[in-house]
C-alpha positions in Angstrom: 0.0 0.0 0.0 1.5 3.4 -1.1 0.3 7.1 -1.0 0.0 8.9 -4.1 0.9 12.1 -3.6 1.5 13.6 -6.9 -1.7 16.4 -7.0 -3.0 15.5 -10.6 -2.8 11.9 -10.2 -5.1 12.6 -6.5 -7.6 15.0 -8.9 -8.3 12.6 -11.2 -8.9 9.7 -9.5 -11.4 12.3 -7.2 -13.3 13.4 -10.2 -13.3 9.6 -11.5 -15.3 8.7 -7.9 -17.2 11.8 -8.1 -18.8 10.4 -11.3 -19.6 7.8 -9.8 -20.9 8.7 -6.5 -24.1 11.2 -5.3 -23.1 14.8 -5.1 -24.6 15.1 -2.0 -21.4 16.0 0.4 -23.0 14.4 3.0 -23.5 10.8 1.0 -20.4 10.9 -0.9 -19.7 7.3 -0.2 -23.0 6.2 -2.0 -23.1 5.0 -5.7 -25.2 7.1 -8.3 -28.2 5.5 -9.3 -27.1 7.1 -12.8 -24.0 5.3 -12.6 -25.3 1.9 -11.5 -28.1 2.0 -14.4 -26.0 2.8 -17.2 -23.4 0.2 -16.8 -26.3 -2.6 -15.1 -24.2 -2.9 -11.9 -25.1 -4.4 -9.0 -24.6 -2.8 -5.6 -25.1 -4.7 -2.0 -24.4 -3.5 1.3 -22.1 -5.6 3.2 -21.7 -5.0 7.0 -18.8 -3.0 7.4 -15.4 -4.1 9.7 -13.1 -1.3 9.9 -13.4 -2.3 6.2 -12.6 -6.1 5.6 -13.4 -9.0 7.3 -10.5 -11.6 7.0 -12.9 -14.0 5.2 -13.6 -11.0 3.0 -10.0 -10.2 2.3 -9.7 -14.0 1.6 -12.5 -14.7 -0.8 -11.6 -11.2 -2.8 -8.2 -11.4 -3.2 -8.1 -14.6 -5.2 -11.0 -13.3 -7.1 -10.1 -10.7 -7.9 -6.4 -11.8 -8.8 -8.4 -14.8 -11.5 -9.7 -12.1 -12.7 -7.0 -10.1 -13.8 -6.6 -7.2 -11.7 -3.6 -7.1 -10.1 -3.9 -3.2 -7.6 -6.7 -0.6 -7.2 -6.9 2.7 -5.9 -8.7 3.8 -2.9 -9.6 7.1 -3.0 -10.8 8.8 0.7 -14.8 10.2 0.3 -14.1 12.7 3.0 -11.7 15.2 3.8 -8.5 13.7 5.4 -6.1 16.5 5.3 -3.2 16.2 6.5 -4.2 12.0 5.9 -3.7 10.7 2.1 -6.4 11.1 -0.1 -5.5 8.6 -2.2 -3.4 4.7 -2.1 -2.1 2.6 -4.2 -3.2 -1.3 -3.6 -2.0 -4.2 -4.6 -4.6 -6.9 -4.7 -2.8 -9.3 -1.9 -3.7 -9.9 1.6 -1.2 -7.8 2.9 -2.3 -4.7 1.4 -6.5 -4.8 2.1 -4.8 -5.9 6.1 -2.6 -2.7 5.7 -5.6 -0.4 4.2 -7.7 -1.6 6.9 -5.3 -0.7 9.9 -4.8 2.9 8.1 -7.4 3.3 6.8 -10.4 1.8 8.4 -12.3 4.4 10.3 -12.4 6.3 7.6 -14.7 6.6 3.9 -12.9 5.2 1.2 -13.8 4.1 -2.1 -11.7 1.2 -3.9 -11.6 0.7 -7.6 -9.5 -0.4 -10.5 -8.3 2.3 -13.0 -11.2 1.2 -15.3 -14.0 1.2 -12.6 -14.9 -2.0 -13.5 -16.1 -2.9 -9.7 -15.9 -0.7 -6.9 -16.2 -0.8 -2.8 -17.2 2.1 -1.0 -16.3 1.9 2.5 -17.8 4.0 5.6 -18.2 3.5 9.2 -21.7 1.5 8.8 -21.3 -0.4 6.0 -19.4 -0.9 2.6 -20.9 -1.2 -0.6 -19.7 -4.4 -2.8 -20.9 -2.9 -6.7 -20.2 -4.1 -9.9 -21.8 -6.7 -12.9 -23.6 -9.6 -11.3 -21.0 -12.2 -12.1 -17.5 -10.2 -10.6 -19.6 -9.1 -7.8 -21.0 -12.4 -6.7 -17.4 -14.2 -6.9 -16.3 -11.1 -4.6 -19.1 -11.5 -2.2 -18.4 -15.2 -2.3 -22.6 -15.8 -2.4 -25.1 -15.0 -4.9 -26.4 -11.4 -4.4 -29.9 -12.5 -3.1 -27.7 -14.2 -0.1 -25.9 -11.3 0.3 -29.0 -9.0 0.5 -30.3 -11.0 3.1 -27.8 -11.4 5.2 -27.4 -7.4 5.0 -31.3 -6.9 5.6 -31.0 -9.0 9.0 -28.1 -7.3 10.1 -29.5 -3.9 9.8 -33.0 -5.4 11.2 -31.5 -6.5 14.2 -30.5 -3.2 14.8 -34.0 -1.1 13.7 -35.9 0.5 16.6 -38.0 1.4 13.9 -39.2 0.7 10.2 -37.0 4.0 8.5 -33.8 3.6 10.3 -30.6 4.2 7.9 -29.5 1.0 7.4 -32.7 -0.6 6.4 -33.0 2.2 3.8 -29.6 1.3 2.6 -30.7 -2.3 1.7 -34.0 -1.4 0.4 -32.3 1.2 -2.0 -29.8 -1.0 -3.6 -32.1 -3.8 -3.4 -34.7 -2.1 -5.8 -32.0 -0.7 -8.3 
């Protein structure tokens, strides 16, 4: 895990996230329905860890590896300064363990340079997005699994019928 610190490479990968995210300030970390409906992503909530699980960090890795990728970015969702804006990853163990001690309580959204997938990670919950099949292998579980499990998490938690995280996984469960 690196910082990039070079000020154009840190703009554009902002402005690539900012395309992809709502403009709200306040909900920076949450995909664009725009976005998600042009390329027929998929987004789930997953429950967040400080951001990876090690199960997580084991079923993604490999995954993500098969399929080519070999880093990502992760780009911060929320102002950090003096803190890095912006890492380089490699896709290994060592580096999602590394992002998470550095990185965890904070928003961050990973992607590869192509935004072919993407995981925006916040203090509640990270969202797993990308075409059915990729995201499914990195979720290790079809989608509808996935769903569920979020939707019981945030249940158990609900004192009442609009609390945030129920919203969450009704929203990205009707896109």
């Amino acid at each position: 895990m690196k910082s990039i610190t070079e000020a154009t490479q840190i703009e554009h990968y902002q402005e690539l996230v900012k395309e992809m995210t709502q403009a709200d300030a306040h909900q920076s970390y949450e995909f664009s329905e725009k976005w998600v409906r042009q390329r027929s992503w998929k987004v789930v909530p997953v429950e967040d860890t400080c951001h990876f699980a090690p199960y997580e960090i084991a079923t993604l890795v490999p995954v993500l590896k098969d399929a080519g990728y070999s880093e990502c970015v992760a780009v911060a969702t929320e102002s950090l300064d003096p803190a890095p804006a912006c890492y380089r990853l490699s896709i290994s163990e060592e580096d999602l363990l590394n992002f998470n001690k550095e990185c965890g309580p904070f928003r961050y959204l990973l992607m590869d340079e192509d935004r072919t997938w993407a995981i925006s990670c916040n203090e509640w919950y990270n969202l797993f997005a990308g075409k059915p099949e990729l995201l499914e292998a990195m979720l290790g579980k079809p989608i509808s699994k996935a769903r569920e499990e979020y939707l019981s998490f945030a249940t158990a938690l609900a004192k009442e019928a609009d609390e945030p995280l129920l919203r969450v996984a009704k929203h990205y469960a009707a896109l």
